[in-house]
Backbone as a printed PyTorch tensor [residue, N CA C, xyz], in Angstrom:
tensor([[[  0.8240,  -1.1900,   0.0000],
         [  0.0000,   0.0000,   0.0000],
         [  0.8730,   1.2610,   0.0000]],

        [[  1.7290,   1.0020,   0.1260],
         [  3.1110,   2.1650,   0.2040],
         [  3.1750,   3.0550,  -1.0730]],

        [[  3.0450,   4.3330,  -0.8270],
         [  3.0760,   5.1910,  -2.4840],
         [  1.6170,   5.3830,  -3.1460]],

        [[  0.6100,   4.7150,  -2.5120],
         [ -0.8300,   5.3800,  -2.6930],
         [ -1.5790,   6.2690,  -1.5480]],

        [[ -2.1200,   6.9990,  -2.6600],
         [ -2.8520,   8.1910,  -1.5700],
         [ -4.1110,   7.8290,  -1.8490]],

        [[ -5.2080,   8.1060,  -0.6400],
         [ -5.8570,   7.7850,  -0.2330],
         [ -6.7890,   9.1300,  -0.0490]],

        [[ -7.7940,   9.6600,  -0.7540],
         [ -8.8050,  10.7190,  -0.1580],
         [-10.4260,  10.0780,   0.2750]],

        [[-10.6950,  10.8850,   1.4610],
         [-11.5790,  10.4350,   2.3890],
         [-12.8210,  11.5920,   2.3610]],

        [[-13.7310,  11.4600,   1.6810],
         [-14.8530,  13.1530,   1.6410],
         [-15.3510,  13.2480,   2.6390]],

        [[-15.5320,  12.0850,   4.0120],
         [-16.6230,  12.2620,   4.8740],
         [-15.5490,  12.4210,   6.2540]],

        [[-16.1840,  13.2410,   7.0460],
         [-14.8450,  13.8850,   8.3290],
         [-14.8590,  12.8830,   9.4880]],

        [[-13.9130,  12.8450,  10.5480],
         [-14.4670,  12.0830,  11.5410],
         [-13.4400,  10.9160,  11.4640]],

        [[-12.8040,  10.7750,  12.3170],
         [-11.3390,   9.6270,  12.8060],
         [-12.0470,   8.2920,  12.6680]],

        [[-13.6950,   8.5100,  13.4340],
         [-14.1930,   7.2000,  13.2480],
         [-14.2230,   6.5530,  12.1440]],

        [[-14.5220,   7.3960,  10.9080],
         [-14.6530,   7.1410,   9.4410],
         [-13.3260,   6.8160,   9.0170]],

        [[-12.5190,   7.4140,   9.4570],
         [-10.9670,   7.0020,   8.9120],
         [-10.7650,   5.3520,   9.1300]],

        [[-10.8700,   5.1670,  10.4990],
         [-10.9130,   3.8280,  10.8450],
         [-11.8760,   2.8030,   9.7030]],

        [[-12.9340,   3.2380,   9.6460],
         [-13.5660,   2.5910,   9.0100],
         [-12.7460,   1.7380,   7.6390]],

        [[-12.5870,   3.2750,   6.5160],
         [-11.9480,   3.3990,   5.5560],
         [-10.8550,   2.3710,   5.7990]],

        [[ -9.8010,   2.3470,   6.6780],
         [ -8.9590,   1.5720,   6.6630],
         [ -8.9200,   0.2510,   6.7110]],

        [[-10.6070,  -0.1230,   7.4310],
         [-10.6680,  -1.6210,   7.8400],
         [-10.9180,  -2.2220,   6.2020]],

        [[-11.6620,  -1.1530,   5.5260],
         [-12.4080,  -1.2670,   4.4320],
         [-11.1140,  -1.4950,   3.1640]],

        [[-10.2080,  -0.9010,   3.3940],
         [ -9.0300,  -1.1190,   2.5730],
         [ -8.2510,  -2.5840,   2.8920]],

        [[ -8.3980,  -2.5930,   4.0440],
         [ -7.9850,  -4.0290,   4.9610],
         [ -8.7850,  -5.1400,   4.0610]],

        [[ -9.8510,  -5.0660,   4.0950],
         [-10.7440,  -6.0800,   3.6950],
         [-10.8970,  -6.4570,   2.1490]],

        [[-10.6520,  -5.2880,   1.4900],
         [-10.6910,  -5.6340,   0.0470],
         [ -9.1890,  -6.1470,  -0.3700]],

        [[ -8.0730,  -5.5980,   0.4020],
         [ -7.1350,  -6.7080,  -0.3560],
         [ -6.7480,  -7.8220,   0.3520]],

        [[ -7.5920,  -8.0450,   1.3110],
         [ -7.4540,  -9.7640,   1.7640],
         [ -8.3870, -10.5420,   0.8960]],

        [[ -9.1800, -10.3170,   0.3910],
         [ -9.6390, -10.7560,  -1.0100],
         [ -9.3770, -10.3910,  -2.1210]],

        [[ -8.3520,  -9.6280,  -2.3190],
         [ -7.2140,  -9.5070,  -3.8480],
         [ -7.4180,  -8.4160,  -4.7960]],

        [[ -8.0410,  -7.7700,  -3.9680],
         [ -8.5490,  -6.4500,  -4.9750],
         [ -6.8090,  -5.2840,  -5.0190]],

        [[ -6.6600,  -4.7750,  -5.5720],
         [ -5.5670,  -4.3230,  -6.2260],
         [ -5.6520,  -2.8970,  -5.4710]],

        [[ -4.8260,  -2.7340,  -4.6050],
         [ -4.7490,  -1.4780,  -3.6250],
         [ -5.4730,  -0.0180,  -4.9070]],

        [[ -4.2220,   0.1450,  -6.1730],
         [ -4.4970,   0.9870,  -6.8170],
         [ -6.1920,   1.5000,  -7.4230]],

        [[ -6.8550,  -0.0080,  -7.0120],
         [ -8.3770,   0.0710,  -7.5820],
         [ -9.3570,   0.2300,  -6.1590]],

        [[ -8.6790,   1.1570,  -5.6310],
         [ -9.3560,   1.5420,  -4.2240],
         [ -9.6150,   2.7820,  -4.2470]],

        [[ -8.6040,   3.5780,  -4.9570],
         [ -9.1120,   4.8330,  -4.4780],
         [ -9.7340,   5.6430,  -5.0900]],

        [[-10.1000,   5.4250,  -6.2010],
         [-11.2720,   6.2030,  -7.0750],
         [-12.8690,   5.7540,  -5.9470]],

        [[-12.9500,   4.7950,  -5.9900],
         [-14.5420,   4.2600,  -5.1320],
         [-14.3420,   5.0260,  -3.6900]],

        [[-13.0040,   5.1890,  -2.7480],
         [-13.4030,   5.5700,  -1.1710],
         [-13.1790,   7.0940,  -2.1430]],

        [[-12.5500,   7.8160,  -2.8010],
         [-12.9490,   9.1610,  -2.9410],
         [-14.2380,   9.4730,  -3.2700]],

        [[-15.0610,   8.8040,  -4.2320],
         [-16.5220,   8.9730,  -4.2330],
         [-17.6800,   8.8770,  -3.5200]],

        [[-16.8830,   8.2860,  -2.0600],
         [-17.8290,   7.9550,  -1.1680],
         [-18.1650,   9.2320,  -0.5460]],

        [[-19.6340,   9.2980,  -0.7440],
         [-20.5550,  10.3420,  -0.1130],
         [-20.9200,  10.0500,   1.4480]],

        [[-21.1380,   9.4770,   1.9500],
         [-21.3520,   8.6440,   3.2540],
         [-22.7990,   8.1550,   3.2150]],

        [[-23.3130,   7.6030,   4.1740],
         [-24.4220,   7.6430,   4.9540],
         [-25.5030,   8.2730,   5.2630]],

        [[-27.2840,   8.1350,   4.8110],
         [-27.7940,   8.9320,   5.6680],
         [-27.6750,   8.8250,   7.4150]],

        [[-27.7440,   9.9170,   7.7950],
         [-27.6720,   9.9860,   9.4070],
         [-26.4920,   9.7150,  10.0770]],

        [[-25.5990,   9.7530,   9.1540],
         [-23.9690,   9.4870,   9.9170],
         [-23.0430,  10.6780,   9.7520]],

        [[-23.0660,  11.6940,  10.2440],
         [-22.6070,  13.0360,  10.1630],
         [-22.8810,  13.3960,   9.1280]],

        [[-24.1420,  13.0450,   8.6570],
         [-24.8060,  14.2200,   7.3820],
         [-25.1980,  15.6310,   7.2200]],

        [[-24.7820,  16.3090,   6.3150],
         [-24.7570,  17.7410,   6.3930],
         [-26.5480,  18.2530,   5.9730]],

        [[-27.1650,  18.6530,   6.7570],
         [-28.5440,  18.8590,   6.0660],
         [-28.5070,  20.3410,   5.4140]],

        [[-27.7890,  21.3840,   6.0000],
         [-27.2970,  22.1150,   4.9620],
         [-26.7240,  23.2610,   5.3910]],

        [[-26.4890,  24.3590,   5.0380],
         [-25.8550,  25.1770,   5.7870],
         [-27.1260,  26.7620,   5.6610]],

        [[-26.8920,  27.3280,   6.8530],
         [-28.2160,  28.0920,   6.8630],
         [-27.3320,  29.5670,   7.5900]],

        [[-27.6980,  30.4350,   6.9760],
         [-26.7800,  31.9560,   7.6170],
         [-25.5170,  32.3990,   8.0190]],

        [[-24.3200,  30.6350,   7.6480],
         [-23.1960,  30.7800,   7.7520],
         [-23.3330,  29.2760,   9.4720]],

        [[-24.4570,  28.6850,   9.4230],
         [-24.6590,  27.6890,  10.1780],
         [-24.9960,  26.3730,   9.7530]],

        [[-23.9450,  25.1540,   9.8050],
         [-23.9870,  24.4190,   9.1740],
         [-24.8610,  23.3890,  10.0210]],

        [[-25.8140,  22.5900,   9.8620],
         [-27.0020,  21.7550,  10.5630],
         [-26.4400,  20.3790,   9.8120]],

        [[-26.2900,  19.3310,  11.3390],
         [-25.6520,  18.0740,  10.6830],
         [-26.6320,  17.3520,  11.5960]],

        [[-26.7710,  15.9640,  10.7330],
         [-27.9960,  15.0720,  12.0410],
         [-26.9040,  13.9290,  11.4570]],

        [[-26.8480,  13.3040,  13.1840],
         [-25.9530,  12.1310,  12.9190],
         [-26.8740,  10.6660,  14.0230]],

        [[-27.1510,   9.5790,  13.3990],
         [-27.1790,   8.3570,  14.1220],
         [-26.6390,   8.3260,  15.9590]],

        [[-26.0280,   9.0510,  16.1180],
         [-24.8490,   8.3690,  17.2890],
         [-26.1740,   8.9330,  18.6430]],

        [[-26.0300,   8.1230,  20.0360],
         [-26.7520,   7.2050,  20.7270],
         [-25.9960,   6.6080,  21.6280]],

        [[-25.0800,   6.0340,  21.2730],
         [-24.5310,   5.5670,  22.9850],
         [-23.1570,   6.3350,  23.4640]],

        [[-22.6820,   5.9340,  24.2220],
         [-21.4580,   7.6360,  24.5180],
         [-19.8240,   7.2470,  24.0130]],

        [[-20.1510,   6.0500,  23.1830],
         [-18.8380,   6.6020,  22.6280],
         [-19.4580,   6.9680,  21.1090]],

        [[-20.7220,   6.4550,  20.4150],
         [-20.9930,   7.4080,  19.2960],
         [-20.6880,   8.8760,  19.0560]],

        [[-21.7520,   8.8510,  20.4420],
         [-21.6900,  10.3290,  21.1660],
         [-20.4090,  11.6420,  21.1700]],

        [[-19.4270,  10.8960,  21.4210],
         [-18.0980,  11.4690,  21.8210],
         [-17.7310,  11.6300,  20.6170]],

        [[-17.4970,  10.5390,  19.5610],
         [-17.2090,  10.6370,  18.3490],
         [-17.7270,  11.7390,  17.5860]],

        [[-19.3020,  11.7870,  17.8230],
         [-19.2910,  12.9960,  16.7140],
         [-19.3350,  14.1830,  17.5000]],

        [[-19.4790,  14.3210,  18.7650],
         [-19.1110,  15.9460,  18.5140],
         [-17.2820,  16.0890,  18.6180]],

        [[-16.8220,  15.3490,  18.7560],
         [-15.4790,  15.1920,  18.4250],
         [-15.2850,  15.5090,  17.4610]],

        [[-15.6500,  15.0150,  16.3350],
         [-16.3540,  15.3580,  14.8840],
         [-16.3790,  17.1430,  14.4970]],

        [[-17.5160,  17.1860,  15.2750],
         [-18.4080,  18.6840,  14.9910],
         [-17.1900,  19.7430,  15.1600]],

        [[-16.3610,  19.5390,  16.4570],
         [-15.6820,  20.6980,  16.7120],
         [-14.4360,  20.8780,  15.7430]],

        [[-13.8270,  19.6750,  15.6410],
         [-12.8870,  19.9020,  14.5720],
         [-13.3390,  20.6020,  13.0780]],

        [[-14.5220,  20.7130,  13.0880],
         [-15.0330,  20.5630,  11.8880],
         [-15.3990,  22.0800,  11.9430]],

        [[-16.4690,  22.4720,  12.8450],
         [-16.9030,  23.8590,  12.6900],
         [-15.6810,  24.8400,  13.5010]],

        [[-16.2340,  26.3950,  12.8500],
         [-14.9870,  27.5610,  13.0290],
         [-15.1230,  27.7150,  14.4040]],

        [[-16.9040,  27.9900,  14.7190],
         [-17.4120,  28.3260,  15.6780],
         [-17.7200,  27.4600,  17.1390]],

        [[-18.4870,  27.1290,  17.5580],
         [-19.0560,  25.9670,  18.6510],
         [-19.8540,  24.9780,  18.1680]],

        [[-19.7540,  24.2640,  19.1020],
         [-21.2380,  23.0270,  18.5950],
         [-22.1960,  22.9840,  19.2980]],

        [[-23.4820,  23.1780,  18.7520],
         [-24.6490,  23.0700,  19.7650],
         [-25.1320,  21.9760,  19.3710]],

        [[-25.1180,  21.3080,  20.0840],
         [-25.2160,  19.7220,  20.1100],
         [-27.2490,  19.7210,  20.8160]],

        [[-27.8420,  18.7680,  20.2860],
         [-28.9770,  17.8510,  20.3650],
         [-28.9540,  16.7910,  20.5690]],

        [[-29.5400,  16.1160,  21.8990],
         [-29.6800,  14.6360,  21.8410],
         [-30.8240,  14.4490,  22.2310]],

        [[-31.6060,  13.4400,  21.7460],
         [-32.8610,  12.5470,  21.9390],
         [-32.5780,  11.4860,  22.4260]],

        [[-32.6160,  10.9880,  23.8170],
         [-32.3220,   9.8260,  24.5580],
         [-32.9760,   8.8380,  23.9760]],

        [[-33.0450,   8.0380,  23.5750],
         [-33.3050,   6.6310,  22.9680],
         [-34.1360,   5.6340,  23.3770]],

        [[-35.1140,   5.7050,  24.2830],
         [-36.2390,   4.7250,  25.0440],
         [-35.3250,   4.8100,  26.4330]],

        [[-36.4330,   4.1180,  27.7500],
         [-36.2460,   4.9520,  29.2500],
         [-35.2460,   3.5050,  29.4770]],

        [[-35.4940,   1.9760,  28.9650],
         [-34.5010,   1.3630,  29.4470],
         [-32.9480,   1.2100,  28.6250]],

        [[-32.8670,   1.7260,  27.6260],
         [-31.0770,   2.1020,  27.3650],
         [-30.5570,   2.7930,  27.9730]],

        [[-31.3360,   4.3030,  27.8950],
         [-31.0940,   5.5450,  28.7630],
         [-30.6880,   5.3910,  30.4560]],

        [[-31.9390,   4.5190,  30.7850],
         [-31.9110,   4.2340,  32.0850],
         [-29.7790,   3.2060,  32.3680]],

        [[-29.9840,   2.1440,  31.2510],
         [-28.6640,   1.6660,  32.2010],
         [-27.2190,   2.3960,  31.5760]],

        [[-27.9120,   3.5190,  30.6270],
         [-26.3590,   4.3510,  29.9050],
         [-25.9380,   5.6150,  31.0310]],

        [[-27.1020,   5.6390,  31.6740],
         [-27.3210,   6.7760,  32.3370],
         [-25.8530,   7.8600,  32.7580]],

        [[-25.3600,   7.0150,  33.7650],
         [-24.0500,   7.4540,  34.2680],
         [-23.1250,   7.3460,  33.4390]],

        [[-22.8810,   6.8700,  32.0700],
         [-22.1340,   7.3580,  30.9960],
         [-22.3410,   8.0000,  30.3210]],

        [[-23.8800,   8.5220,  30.1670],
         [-24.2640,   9.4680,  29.3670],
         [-23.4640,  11.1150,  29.8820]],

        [[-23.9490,  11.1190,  30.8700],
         [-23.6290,  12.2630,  31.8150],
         [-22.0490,  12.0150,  31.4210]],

        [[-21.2180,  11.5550,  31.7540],
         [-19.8010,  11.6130,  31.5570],
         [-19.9660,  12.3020,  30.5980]],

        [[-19.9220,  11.2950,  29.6000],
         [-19.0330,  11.6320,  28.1920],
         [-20.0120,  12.9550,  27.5940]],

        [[-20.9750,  13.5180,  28.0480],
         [-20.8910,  14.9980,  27.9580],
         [-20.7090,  15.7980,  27.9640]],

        [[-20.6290,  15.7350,  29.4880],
         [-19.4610,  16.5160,  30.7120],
         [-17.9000,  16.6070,  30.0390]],

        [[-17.2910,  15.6290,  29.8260],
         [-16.0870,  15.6610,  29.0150],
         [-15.8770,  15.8540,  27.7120]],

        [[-17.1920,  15.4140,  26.6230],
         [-16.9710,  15.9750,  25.4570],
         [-17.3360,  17.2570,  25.4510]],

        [[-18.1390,  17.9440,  26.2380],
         [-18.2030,  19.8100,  25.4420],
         [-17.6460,  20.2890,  26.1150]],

        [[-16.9910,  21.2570,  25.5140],
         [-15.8610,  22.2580,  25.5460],
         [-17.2120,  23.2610,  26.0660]],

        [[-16.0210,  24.2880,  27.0890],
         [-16.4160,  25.4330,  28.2290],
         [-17.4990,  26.2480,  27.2670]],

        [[-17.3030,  26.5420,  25.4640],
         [-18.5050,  27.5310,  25.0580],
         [-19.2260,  26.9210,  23.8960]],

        [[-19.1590,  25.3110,  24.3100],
         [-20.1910,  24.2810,  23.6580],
         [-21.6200,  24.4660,  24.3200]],

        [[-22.9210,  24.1250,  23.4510],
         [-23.9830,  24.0150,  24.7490],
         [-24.9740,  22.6580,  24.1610]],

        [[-25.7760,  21.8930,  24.7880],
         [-26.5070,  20.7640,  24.4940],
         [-27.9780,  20.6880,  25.2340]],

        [[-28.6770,  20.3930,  24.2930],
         [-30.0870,  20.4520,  24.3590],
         [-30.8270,  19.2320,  24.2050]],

        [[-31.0310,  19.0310,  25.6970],
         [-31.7790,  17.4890,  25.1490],
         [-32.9750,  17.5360,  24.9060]],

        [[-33.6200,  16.6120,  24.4040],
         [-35.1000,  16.4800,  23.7450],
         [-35.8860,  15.2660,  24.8140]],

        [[-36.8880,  14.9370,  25.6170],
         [-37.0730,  14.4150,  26.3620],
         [-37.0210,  12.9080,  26.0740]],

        [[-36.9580,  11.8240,  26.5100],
         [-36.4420,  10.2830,  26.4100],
         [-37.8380,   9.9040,  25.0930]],

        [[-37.1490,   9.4310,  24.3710],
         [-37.8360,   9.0730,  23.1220],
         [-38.6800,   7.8350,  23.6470]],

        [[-40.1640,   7.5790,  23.4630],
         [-41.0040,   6.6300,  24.1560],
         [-41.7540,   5.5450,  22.6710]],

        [[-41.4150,   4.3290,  22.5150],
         [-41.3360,   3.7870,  21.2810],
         [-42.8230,   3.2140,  21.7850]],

        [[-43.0470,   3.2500,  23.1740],
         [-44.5870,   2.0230,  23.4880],
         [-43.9100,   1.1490,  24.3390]],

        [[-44.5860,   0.1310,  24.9150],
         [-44.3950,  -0.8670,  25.1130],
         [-44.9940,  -0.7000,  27.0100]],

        [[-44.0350,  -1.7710,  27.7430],
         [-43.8800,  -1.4330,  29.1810],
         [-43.0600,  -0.9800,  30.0640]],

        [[-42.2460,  -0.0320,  29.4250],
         [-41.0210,   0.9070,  29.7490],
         [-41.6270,   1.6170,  30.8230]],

        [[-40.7300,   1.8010,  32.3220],
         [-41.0550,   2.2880,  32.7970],
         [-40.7160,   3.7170,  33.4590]],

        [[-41.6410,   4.4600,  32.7220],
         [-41.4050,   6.0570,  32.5650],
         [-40.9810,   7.1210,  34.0040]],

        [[-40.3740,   6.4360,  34.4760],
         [-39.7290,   7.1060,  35.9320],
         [-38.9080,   8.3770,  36.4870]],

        [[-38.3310,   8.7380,  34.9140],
         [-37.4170,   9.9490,  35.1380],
         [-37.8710,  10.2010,  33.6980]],

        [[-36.7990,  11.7300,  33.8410],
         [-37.1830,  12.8080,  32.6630],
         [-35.5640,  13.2880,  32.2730]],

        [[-35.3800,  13.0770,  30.4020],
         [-33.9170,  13.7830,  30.3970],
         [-33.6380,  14.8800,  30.8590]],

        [[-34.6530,  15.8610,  31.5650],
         [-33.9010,  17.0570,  32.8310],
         [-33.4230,  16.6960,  33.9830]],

        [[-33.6500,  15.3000,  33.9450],
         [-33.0130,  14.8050,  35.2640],
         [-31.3200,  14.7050,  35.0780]],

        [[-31.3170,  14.5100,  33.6550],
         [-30.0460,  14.1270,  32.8500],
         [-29.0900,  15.3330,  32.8360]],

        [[-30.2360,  15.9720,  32.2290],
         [-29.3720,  17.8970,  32.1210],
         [-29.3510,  18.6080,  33.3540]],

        [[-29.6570,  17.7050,  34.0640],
         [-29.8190,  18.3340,  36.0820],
         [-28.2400,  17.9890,  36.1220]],

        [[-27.6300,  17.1990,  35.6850],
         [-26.3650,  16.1690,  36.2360],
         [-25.2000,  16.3720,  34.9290]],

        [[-25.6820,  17.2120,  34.0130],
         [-24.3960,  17.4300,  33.4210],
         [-24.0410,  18.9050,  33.6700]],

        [[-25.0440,  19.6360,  33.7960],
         [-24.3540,  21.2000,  34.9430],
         [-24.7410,  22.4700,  33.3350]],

        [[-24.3300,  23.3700,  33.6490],
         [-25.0140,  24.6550,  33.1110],
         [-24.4620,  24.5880,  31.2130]],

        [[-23.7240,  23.8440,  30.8130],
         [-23.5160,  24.0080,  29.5330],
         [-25.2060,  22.6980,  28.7060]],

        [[-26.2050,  22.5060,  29.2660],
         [-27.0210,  21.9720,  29.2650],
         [-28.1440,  21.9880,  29.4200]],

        [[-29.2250,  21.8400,  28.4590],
         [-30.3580,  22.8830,  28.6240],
         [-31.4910,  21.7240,  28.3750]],

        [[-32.5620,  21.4680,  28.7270],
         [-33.8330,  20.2100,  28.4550],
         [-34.6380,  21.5220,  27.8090]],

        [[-35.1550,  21.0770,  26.8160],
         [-36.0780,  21.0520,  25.5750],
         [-37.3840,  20.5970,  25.8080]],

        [[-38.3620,  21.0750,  26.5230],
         [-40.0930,  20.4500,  26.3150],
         [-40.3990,  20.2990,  25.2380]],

        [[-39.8720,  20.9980,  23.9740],
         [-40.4240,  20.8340,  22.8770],
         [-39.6190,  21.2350,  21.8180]],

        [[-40.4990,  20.2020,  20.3720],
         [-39.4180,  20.2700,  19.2740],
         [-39.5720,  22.1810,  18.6310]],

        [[-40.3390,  22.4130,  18.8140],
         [-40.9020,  23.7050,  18.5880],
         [-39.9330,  24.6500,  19.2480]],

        [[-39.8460,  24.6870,  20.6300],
         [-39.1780,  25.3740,  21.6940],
         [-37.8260,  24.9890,  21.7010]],

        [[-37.5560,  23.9130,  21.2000],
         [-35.5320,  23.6450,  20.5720],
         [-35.3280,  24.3310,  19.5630]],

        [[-36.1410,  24.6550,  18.5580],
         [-35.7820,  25.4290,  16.8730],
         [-36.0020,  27.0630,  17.4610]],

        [[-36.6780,  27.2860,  18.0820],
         [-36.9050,  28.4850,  18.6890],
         [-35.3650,  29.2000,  19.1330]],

        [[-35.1390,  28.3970,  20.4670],
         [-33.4920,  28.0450,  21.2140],
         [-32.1800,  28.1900,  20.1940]],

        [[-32.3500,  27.5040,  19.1900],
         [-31.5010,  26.9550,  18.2150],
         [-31.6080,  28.4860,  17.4880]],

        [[-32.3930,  29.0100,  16.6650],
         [-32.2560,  30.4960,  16.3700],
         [-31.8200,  31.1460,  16.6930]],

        [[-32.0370,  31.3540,  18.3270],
         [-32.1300,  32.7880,  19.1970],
         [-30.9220,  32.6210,  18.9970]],

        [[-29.8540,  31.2720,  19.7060],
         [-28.3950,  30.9930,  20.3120],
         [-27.3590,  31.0310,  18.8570]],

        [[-27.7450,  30.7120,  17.7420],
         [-26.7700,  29.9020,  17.2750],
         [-26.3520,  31.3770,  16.1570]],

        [[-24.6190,  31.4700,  16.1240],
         [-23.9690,  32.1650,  15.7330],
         [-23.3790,  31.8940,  14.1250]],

        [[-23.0680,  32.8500,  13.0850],
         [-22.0120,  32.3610,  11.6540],
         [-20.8980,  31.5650,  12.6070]],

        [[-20.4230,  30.2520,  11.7020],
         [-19.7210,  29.6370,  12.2640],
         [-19.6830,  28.3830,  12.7310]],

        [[-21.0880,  28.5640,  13.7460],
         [-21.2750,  27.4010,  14.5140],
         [-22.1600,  26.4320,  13.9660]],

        [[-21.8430,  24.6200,  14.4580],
         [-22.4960,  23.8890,  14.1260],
         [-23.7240,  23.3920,  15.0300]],

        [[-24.9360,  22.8170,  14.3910],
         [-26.1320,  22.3830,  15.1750],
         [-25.6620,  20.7920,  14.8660]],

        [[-25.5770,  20.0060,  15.7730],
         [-25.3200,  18.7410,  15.5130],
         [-26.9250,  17.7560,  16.7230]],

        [[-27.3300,  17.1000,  15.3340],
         [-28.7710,  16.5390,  15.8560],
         [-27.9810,  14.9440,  16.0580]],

        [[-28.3780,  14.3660,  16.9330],
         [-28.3600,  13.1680,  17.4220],
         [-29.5680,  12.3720,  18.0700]],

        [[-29.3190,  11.2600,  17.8570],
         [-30.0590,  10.1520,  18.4050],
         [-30.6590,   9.0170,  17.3000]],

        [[-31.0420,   7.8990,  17.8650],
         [-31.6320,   7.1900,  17.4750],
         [-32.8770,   6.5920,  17.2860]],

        [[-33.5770,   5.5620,  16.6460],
         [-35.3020,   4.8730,  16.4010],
         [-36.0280,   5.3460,  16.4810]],

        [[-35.7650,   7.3740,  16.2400],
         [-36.8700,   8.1260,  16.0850],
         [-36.6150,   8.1940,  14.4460]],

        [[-37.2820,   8.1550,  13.2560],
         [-37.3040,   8.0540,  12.3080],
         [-37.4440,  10.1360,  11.8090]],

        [[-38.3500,  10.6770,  13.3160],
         [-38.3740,  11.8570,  12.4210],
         [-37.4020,  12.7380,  12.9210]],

        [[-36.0960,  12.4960,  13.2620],
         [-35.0660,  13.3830,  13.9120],
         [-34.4950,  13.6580,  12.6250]],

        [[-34.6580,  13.4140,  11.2920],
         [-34.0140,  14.0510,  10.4580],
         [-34.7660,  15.3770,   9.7650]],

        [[-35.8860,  15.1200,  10.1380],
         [-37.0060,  15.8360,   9.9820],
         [-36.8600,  16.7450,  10.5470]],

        [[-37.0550,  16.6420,  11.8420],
         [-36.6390,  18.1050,  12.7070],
         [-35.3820,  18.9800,  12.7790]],

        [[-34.2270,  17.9250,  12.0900],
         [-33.3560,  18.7550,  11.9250],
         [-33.1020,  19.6940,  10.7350]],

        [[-34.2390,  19.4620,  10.0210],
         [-34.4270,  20.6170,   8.8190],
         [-35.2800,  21.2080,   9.4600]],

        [[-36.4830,  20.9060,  10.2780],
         [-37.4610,  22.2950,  10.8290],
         [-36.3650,  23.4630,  11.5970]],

        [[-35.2020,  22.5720,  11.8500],
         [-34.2450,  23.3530,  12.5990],
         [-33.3170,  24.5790,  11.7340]],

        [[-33.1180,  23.5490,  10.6960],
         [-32.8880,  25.0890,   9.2750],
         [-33.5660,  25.8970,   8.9800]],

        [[-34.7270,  25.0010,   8.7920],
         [-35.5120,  26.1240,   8.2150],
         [-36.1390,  27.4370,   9.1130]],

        [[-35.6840,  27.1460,  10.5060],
         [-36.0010,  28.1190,  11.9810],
         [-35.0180,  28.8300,  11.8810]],

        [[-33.8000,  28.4160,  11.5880],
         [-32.1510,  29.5990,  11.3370],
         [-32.5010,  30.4170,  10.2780]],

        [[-32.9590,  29.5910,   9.1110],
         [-32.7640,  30.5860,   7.9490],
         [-34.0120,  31.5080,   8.2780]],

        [[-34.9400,  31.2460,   8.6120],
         [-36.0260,  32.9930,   9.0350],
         [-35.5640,  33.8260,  10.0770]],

        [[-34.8480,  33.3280,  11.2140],
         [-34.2950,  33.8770,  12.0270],
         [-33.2110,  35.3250,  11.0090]],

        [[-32.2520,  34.3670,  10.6820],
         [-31.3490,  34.8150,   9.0770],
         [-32.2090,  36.2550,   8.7100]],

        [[-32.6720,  35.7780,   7.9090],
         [-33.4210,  37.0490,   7.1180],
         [-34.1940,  37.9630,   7.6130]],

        [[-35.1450,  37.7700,   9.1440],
         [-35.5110,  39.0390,   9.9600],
         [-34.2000,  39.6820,  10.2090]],

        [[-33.2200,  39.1330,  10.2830],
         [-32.2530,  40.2800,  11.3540],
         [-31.6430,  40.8180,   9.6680]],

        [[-31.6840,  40.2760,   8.2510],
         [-31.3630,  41.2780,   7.7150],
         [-32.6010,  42.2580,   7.0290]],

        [[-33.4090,  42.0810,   7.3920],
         [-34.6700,  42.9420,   7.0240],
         [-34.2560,  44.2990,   7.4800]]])
């Protein structure tokens, strides 16, 4: 593999890894290093895996899959390298019994992934049905990761938040999982920047 270069379009160390296992794997079945790198340069990525939904007033809005806390860590690990500005990070806790036994890692790797003028907005514990038992509230969550942390009653009242706060520069990074419409909201979330956007140049 020595003397080939290798370009990667999608950001994120995790992805690097990937890429590499992925280079790993095709020439242990005989594929010809040189016939690698036209296909990983064309690779666009993933929906929901640090996807860019678009950029809105000089604010770039990304919704990513990640859900448990080293996803977690990964992408705003991700976000900051990536944006000029801060990351205002979103998470939707994932049903009350993951949440419930991630709990005390959730809180960590928050606490340690955002930086002093990062801020994170959770969305209350995503409820799929069943016999989950609904005992706590993710403000209990944002009670325990301390003031860079804000609970969200509503998807309405996060795009609201997300306007008022978010600066040229900075990234909105949406997270979570087995809600199908978190990609959804993370365009109601553009589309809340970009009017925000255009009153203040009115």
């Amino acid at each position: 593999m020595q003397g080939q270069a290798f370009t990667l379009p999608v950001p994120g160390a995790h992805n690097v890894a990937n890429a590499v296992a992925a280079i790993a794997a095709c020439r242990a079945v005989g594929v010809e290093v040189a016939e690698m790198a036209a296909p990983l340069a064309s690779f666009r990525g993933v929906g929901r895996r640090f996807q860019t939904i678009g950029h809105f007033g000089g604010v770039e809005v990304v919704d990513d899959f990640a859900h448990n806390p080293k996803k977690l860590e990964a992408a705003i690990a991700t976000a900051q390298r990536r944006a000029a500005g801060r990351v205002l990070a979103i998470y939707q806790p994932h049903g009350y019994g993951p949440t419930r036994f991630l709990r005390a890692d959730l809180v960590q790797a928050f606490s340690q992934a955002l930086r002093a003028n990062d801020h994170l907005w959770m969305l209350e514990v995503f409820y799929a049905g069943g016999t989950a038992t609904r005992d706590f509230s993710a403000a209990d969550l944002v009670a325990e990761i301390g003031s860079r942390a804000h609970f969200a009653p509503s998807r309405e009242a996060l795009a609201a938040a997300i306007a008022s706060e978010a600066r040229p520069g900075d990234l909105v990074l949406v997270m979570g999982a087995r809600d199908p419409s978190l990609t959804e909201m993370a365009r109601a979330i553009g589309k809340a920047l970009a009017r925000s956007r255009e009153e203040l140049t009115r």
